[in-house]
N, C-alpha and C positions, 0 to 999 in steps of 0.2 A: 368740486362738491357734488355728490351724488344725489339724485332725485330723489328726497325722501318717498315722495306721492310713489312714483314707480317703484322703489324697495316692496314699500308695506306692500299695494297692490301684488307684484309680484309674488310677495311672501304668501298674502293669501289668497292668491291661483295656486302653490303648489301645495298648500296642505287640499283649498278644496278637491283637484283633480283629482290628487291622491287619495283620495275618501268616496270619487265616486259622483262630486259635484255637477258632472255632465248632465244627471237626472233632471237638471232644470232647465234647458234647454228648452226653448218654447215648440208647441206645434200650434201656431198663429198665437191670441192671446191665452191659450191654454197649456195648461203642465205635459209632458209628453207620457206617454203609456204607463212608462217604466214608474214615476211616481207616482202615477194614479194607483198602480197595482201594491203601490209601499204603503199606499194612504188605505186602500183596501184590507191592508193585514192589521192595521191598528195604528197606534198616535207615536208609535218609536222601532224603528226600527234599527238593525245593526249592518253599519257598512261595514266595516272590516274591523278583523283584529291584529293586533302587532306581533310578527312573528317573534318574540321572545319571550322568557322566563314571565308570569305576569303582564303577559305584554295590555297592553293598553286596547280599551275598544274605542273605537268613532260609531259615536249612536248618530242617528237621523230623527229630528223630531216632525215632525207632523201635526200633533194636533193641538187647537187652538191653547187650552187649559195646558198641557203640558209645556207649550210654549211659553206661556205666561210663568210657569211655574219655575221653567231652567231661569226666565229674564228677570223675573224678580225678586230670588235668593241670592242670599250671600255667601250661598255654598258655591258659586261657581265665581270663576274670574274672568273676566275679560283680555286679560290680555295674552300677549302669544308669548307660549311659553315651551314652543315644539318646534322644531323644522323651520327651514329658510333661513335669510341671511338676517332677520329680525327679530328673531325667537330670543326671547330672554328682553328686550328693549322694549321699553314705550318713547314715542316720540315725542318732544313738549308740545303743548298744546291738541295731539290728538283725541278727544273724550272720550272716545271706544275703545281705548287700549288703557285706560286708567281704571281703575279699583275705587271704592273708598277706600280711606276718606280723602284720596289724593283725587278721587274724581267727583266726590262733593264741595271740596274748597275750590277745586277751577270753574266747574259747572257755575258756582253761587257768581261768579264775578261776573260771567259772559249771557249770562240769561236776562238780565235787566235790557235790552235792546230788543228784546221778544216781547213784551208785556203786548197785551191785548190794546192799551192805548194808544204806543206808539206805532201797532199795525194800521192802527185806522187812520191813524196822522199817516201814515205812507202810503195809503190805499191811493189818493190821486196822481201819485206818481206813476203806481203802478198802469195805472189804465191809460194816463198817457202813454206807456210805453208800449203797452199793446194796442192801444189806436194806430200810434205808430206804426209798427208793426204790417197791419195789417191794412192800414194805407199803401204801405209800400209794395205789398203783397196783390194789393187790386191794381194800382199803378202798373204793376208789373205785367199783369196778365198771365192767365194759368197757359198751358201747367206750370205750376212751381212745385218744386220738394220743398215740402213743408219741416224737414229737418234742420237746414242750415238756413229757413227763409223763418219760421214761425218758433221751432222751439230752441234752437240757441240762442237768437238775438231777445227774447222777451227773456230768458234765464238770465244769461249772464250780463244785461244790460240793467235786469232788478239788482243782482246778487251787490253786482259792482257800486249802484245809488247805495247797496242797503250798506255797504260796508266804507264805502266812501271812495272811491277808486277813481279820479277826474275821470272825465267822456273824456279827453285826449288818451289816454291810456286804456280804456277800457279793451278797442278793438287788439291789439299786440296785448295784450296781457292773456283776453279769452284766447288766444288763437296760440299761445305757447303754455297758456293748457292743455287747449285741446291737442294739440301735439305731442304731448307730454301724455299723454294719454292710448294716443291713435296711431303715433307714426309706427311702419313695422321694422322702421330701424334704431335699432335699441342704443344707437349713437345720439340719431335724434332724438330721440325720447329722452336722453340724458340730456342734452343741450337746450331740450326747451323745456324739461323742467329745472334747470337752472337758471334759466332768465327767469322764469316764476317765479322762484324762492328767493331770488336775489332783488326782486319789483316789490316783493313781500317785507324782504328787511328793512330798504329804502321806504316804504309809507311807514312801518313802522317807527324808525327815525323821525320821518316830517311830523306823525301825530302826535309824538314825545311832546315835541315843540310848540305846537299847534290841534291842540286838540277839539275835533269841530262836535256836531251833533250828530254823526254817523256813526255807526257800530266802534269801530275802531275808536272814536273820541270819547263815548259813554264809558266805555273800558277802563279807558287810561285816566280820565276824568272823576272816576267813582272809586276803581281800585291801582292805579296809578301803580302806589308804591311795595303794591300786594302780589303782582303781573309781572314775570319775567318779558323779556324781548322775545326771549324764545317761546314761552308760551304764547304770548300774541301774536305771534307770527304763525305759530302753528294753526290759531286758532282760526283765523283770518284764513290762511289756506285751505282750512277743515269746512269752514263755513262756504271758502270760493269754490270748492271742489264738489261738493255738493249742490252748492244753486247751480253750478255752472254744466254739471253733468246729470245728477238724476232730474233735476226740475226740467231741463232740458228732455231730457228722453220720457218724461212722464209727459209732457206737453205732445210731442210728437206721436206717440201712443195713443193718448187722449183724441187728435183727431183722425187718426187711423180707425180708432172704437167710432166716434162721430157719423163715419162716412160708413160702415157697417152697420148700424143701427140708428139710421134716419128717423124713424119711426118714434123714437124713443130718447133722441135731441129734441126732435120737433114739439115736445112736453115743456125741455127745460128753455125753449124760442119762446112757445106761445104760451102758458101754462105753467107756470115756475113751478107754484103755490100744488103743482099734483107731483111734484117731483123734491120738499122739503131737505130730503135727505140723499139729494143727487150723487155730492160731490162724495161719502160714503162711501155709497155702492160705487162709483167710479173709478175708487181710491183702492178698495177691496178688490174690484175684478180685475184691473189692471196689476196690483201690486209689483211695480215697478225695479223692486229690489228684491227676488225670491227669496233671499236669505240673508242671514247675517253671519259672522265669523262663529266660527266655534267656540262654545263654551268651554273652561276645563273643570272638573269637579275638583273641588277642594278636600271632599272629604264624601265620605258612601252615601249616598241619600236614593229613594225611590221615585222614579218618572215614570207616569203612566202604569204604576205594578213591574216595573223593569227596574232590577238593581244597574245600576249607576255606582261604578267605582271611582275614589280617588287617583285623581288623573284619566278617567275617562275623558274623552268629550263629548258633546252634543251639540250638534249644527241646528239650528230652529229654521224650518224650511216655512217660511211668511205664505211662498205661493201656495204650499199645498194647506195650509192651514186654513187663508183665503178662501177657499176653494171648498170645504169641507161643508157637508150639510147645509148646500146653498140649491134648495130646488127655484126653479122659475123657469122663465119664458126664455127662448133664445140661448140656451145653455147656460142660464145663470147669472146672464146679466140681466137684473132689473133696477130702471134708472129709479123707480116710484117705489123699491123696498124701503121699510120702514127701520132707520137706527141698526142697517145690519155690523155688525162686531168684527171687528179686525184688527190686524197687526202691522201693518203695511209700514207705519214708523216704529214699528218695536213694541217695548215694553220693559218696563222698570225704569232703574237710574236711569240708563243709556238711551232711553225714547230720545228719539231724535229731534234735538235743539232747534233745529229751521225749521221743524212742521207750522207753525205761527205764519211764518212768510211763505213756506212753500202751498199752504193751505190758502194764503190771501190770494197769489197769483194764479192758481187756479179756478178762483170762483170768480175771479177777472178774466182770465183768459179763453176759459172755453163758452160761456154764454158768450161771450163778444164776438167769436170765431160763428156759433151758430147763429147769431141776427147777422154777420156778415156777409156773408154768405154759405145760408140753406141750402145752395142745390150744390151744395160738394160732394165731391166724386172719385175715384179712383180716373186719374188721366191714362194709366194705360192697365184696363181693368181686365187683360188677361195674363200679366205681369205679376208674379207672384212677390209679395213685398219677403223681401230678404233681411233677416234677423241674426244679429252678429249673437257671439257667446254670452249666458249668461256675464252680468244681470241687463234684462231689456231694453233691447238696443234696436231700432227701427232703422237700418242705414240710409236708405231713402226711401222719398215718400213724395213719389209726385201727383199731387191732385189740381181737378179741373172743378170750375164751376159754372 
């Protein structure tokens, strides 16, 4: 059985490259020249055209309202309908690759386990799991990489509570994702995303059965007989793959930015109450996910004053949008901006389903990390922190305190 996870991702590295997607490529937490200089000519620009009759353009989006504007029409499609070995296919249960009204009848069934009541009901869990955490982390004694010590084990040890995955299984489940993910032999990457997907069908079964009060059992419990296996399973993956990798690498970032702007934690330590709209601006300046997949036009429409053909596309670039008309202090991060605007989970249908939980764990996780310890530090501070490919990947992160 083939790694779904690793098709689609692979599918979309070859349209990105091919389009020119290197642009995002970080220089520290910032866009690298070459986009800055695309954000500089205006909110669209054009990566290439397809050398044929009519051939098709790949726009680049850029700025905030245009972005909004590709995300939240129903002139454009989500899914892939160009290049690689998935073009023309949506997988079940993935949301990003559904349309309406196929991707409002799945949304409607899987969103009830987000409700804002039952994040508060999980809020204690979460912060035992970052006490945790970061007990073990003092126990330990620096330096520690705060990568595989701080922000895998706090992601995928929520994602797995929030979805219901026993702590016996948690560790081998995260670890042939992360494989599935990481390894750079694309044998192993096959074989551990097949224990994934095959750990995935198996809970699926047990919650059939036994449907408890975790994600998975709200599911099957409310729309039961509405829900394919395969869509829950999809979803369940879509949902682990996400806590388990962006919360992850947002976490690790989060204190990388931390230990570069002391000054400006030390607000949200002592001082909350002058830094209201922290988590915002933290969300905006890191923007963890520079982009999303390409849009396809369905039909001619205008972005930005830029005719937009049927069958074009349009890649909505979050980083540079992020980024766009943000003056302040320290190159534009400031922790005390007030309510600044972003896209960092998207926009429209497809805003991203985990922001509820991914948004809980971070207003848990980095205040805890700054009372725990303030004098954090880069342990080897003439070590330049090394940044795998697009989207924002901190490989290691060893810090002292």
């Amino acid at each position: 059985m083939a790694d779904e996870n690793d098709v689609v991702r692979d599918t979309f590295e070859e349209i990105n490259v091919s389009r020119g997607m290197d642009l995002h490529r970080r220089d520290r937490f910032d866009p690298v020249p070459e986009l800055r200089a695309l954000m500089a000519e205006g909110p669209m620009s054009v990566l290439g055209v397809e050398d044929a009759p009519e051939g098709r353009t790949a726009w680049l989006a850029t700025g905030y309202d245009e972005i909004r504007q590709v995300l939240g029409s129903d002139r454009f499609s989500a899914k892939l309908l160009y290049g690689g070995t998935a073009a023309g296919r949506t997988w079940p249960g993935f949301l990003t690759q559904y349309d309406p009204p196929e991707h409002t009848r799945l949304r409607r069934m899987v969103t009830p386990p987000f409700t804002a009541r039952r994040m508060q009901r999980f809020r204690p869990r979460v912060e035992k799991i970052v006490a945790a955490v970061l007990d073990d982390i003092e126990d330990t004694g620096g330096p520690v990489d705060f990568v595989p010590r701080f922000g895998w084990p706090i992601a995928t040890t929520v994602t797995c509570d929030f979805l219901g995955i026993p702590r016996d299984d948690q560790v081998g489940l995260s670890r042939a994702l992360h494989a599935s993910r990481s390894e750079r032999s694309g044998k192993r990457r096959v074989a551990a995303g097949n224990k994934f997907w095959t750990y995935m069908e198996q809970m699926v079964a047990r919650t059939r059965r036994d449907p408890g009060d975790d994600m998975f059992g709200v599911v099957v419990r409310e729309f039961g007989d509405d829900i394919t296996d395969a869509e829950l399973k999809g979803v369940a993956a879509f949902v682990m793959g996400a806590g388990g990798d962006q919360v992850a690498r947002y976490l690790a970032a989060g204190a990388w930015l931390m230990v570069e702007h002391p000054d400006q934690f030390a607000l949200l330590r002592d001082d909350p109450d002058a830094a209201p709209d922290w988590l915002d601006e933290v969300t905006r300046y890191l923007t963890s996910d520079e982009k999303t997949t390409p849009r396809v036009a369905l039909e001619d429409v205008r972005i930005g004053g830029c005719p937009v053909k049927a069958g074009d596309t349009v890649t909505p670039s979050f980083l540079a949008a992020n980024r766009r008309d943000f003056p302040g202090p320290e190159d534009g991060f400031d922790i005390t901006r007030v309510k600044p605007a972003h896209v960092a989970f998207g926009h429209g249908v497809h805003h991203c389903l985990g922001r509820p939980l991914a948004e809980l764990v971070f207003r848990v996780a980095l205040p805890a990390l700054a009372h725990r310890f303030p004098g954090l530090r880069l342990a080897e501070p003439d070590r330049e922190i090394r940044l795998g490919p697009p989207p924002f990947d901190v490989e290691a992160l060893p810090l002292d305190w």
